[in-house]
DSSP file (Angstrom, degrees, kcal/mol; ACC not computed):
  #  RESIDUE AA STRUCTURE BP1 BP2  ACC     N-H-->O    O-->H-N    N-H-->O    O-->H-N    TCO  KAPPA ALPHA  PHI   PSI    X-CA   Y-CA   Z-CA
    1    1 A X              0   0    0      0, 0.0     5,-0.0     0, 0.0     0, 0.0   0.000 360.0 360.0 360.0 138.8   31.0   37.8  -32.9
    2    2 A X        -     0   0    0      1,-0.1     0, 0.0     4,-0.0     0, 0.0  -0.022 360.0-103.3 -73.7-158.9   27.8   36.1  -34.9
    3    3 A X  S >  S+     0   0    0      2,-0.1     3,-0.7     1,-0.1     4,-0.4   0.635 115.7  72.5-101.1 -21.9   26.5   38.0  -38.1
    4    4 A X  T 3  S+     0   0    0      1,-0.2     3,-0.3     2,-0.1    -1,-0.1   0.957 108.6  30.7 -69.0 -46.8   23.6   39.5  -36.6
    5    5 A X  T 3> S+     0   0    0      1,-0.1     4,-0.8     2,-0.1     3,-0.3   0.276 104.8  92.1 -84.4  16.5   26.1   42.4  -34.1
    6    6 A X  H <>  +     0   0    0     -3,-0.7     4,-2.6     1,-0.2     8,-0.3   0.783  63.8  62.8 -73.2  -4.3   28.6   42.3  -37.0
    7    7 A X  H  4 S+     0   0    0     -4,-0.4    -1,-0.2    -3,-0.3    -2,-0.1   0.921  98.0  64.2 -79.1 -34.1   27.5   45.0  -39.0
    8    8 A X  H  4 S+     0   0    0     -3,-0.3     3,-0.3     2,-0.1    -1,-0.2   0.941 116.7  31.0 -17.5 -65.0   28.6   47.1  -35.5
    9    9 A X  H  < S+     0   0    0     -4,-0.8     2,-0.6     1,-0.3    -2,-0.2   0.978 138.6   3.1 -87.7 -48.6   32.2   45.9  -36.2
   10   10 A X     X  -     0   0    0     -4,-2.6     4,-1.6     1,-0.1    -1,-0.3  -0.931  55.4-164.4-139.0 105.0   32.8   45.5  -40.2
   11   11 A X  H  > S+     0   0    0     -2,-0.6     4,-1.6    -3,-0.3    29,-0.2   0.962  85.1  51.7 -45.0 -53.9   29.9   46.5  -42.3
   12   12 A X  H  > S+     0   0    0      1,-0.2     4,-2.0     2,-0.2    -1,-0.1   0.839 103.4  51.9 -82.9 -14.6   31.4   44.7  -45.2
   13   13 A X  H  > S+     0   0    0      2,-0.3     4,-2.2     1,-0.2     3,-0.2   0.911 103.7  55.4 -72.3 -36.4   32.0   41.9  -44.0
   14   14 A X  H  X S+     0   0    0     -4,-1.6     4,-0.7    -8,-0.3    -2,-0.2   0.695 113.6  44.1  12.7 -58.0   28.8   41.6  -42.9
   15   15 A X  H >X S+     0   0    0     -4,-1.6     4,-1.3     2,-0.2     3,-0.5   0.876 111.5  51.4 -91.8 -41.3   27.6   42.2  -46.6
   16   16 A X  H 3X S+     0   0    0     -4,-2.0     4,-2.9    -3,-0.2     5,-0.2   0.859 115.0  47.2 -82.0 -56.1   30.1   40.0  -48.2
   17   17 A X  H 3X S+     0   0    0     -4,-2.2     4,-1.2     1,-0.2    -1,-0.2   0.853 114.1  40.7 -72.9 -15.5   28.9   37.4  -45.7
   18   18 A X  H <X S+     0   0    0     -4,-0.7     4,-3.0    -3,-0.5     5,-0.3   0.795 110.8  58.8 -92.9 -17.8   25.2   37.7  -46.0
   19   19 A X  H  X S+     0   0    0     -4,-1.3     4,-1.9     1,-0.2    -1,-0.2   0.947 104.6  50.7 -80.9 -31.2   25.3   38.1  -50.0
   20   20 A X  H  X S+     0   0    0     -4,-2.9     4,-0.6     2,-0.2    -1,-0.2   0.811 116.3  46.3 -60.7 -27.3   27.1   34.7  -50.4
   21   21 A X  H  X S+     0   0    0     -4,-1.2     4,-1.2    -5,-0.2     3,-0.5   0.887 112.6  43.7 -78.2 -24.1   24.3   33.4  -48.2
   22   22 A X  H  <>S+     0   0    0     -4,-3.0     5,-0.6     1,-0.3    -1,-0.2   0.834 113.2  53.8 -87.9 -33.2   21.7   34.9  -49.8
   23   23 A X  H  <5S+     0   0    0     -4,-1.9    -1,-0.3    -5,-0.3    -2,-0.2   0.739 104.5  56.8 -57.1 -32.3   23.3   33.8  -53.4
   24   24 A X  H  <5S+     0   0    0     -4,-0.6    -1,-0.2    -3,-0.5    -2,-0.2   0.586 111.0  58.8-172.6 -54.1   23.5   30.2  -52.3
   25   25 A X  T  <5S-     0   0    0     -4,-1.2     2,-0.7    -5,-0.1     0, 0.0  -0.313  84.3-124.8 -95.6-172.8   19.8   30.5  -51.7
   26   26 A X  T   5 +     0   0    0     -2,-0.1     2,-0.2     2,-0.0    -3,-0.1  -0.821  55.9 151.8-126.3  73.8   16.5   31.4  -53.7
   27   27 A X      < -     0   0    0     -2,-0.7     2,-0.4    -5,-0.6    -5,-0.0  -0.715  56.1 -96.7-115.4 151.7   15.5   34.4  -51.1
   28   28 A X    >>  -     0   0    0     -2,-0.2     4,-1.4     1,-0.1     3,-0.8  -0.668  31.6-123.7 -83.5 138.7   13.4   37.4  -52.5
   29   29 A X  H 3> S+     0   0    0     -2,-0.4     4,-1.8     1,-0.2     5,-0.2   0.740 103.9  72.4 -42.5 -43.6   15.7   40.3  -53.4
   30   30 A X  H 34 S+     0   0    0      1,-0.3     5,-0.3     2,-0.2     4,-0.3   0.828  98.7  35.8 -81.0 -38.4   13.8   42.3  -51.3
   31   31 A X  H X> S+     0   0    0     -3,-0.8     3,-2.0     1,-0.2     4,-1.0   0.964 115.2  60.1 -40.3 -63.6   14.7   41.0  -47.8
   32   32 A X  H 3X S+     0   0    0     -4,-1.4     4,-1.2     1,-0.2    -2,-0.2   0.768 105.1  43.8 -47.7 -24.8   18.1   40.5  -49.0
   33   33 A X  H 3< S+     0   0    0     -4,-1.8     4,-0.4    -5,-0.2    -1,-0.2   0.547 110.6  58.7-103.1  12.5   18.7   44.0  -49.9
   34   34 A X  H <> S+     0   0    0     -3,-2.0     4,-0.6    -4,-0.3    -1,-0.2   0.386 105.6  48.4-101.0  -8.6   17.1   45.1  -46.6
   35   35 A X  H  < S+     0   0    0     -4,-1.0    -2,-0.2    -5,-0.3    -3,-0.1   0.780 111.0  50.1-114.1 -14.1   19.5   43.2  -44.6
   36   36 A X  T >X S+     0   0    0     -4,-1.2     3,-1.7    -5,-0.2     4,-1.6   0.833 107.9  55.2 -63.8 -40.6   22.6   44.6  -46.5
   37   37 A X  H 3> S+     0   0    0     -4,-0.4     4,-1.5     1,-0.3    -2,-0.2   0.644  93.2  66.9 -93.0  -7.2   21.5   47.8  -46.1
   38   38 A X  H 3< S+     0   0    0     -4,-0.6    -1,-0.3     2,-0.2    -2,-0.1   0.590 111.0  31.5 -81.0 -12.3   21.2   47.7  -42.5
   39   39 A X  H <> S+     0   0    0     -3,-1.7     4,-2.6     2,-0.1     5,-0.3   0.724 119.3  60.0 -89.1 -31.7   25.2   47.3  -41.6
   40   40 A X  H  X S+     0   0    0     -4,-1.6     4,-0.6     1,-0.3    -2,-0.2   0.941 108.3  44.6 -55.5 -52.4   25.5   49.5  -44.9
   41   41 A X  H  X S+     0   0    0     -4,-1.5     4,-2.3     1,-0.3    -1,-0.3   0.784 115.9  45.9 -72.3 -41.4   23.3   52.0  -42.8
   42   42 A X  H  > S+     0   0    0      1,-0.2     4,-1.2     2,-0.2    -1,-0.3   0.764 101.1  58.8 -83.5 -26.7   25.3   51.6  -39.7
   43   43 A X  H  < S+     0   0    0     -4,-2.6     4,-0.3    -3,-0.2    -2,-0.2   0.345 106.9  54.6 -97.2  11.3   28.6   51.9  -40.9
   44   44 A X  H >X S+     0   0    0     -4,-0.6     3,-1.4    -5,-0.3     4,-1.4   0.737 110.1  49.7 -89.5 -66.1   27.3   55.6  -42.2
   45   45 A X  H 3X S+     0   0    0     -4,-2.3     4,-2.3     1,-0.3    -2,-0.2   0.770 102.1  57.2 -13.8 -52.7   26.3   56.3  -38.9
   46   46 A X  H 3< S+     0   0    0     -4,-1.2     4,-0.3     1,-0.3     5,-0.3   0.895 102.8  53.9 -74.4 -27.4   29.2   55.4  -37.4
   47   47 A X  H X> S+     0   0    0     -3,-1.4     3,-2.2    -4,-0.3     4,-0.7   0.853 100.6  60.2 -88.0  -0.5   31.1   57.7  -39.4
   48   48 A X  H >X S+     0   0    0     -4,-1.4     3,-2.1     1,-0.3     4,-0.6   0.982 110.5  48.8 -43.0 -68.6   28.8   61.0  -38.4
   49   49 A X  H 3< S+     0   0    0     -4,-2.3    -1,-0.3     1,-0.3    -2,-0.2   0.474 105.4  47.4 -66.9   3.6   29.9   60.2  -35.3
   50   50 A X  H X4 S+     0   0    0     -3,-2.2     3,-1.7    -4,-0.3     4,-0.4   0.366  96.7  78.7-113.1  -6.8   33.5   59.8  -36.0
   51   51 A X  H X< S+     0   0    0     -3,-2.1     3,-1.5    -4,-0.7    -2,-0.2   0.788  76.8  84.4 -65.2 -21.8   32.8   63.4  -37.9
   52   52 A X  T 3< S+     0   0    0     -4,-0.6    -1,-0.2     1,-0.3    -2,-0.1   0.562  87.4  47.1 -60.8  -5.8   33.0   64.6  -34.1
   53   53 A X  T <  S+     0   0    0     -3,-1.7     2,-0.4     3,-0.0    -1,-0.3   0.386  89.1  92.4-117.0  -7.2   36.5   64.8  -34.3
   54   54 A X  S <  S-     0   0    0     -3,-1.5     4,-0.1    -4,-0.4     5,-0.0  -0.772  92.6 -77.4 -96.9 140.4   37.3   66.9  -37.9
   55   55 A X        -     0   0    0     -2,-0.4     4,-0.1     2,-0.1     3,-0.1   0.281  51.1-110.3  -1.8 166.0   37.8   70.9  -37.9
   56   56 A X  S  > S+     0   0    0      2,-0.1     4,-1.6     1,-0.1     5,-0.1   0.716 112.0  65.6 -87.0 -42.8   34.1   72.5  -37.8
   57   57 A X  T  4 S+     0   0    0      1,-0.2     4,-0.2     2,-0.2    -1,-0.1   0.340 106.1  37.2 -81.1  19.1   34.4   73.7  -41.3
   58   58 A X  T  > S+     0   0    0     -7,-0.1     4,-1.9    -4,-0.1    -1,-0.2   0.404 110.2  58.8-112.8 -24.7   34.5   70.4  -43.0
   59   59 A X  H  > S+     0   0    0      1,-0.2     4,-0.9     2,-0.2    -2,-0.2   0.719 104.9  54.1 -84.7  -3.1   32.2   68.8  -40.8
   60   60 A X  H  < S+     0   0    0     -4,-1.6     4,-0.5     2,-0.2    -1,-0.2   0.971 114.0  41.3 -57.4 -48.8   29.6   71.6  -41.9
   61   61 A X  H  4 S+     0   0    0     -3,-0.2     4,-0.4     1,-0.2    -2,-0.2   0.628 121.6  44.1 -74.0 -39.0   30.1   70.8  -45.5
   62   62 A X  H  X S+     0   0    0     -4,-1.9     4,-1.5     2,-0.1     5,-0.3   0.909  91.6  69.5-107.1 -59.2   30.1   67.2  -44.7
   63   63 A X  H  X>S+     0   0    0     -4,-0.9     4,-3.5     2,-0.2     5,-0.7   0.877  96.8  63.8 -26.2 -67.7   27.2   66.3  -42.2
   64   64 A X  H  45S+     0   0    0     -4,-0.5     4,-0.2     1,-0.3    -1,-0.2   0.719 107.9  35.6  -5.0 -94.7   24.4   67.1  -45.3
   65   65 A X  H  45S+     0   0    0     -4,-0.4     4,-0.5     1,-0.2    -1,-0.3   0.479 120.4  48.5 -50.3 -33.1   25.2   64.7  -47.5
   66   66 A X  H  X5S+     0   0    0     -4,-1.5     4,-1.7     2,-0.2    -1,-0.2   0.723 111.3  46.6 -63.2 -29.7   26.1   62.2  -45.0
   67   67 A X  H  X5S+     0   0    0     -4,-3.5     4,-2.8    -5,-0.3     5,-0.3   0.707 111.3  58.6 -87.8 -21.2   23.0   62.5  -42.8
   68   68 A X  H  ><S+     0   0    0     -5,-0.7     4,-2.6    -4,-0.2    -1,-0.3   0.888 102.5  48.3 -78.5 -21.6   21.5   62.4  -46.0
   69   69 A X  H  > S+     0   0    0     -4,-0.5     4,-1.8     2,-0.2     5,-0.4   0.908 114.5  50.0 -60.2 -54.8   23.0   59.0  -46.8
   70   70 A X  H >X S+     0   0    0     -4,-1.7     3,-2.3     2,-0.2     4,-1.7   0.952 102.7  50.7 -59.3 -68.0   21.9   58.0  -43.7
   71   71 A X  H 3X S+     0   0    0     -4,-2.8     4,-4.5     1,-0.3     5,-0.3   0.931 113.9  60.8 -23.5 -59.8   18.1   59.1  -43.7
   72   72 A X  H 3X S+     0   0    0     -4,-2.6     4,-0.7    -5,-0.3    -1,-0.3   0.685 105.5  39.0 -46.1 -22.5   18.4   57.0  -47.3
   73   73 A X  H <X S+     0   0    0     -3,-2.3     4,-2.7    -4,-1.8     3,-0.3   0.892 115.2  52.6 -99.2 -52.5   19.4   53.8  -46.0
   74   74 A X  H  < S+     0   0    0     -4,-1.7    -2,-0.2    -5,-0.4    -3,-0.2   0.761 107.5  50.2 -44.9 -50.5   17.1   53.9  -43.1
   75   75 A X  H >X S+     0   0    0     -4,-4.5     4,-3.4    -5,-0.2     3,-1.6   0.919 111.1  53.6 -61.9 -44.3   14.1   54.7  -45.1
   76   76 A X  H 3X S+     0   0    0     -4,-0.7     4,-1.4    -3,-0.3    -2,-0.2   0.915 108.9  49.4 -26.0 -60.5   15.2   51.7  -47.4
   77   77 A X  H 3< S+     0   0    0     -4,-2.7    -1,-0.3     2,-0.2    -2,-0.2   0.345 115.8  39.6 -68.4   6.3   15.3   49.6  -44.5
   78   78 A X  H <4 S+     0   0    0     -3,-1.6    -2,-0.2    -5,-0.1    -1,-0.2   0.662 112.5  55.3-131.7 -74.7   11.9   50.5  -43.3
   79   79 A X  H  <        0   0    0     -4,-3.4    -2,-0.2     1,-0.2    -3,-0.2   0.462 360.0 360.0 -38.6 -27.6   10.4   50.6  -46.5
   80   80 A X     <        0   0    0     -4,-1.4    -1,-0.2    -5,-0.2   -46,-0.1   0.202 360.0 360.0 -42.9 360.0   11.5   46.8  -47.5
């Protein structure tokens, strides 16, 4: 699988891979930290959705702060 759907399958590798490219090269931060933050952003997602499966009373507690994580990255990624 290339690097562009990896962030689907392993977020950090993803970020691992794209920050050695990006190190290697003389790219403006800003791109680069928009294009980590986009598996970063996905691999939050995914676990909201994996949230579907814990007790109701943690996933009350828990959903907030996550969604908020999420809303955070997105706007990052937008904002870039």
């Amino acid at each position: 699988m290339g690097s562009d759907s990896g962030g689907t399958i392993s977020s950090t590798a993803t970020n691992i891979s794209f920050a050695k490219r990006f190190r290697s090269v003389a790219a403006p931060a800003r791109p680069a930290a928009t294009v980590i933050m986009i598996p970063t952003a996905v691999s939050m997602l995914r676990v909201v959705v994996e949230m579907a499966v814990v007790p109701r009373e943690f996933r009350m507690r828990a959903i907030v702060p996550m969604m908020t994580m999420v809303i955070a990255a997105i706007f990052l990624c937008v904002s870039a």
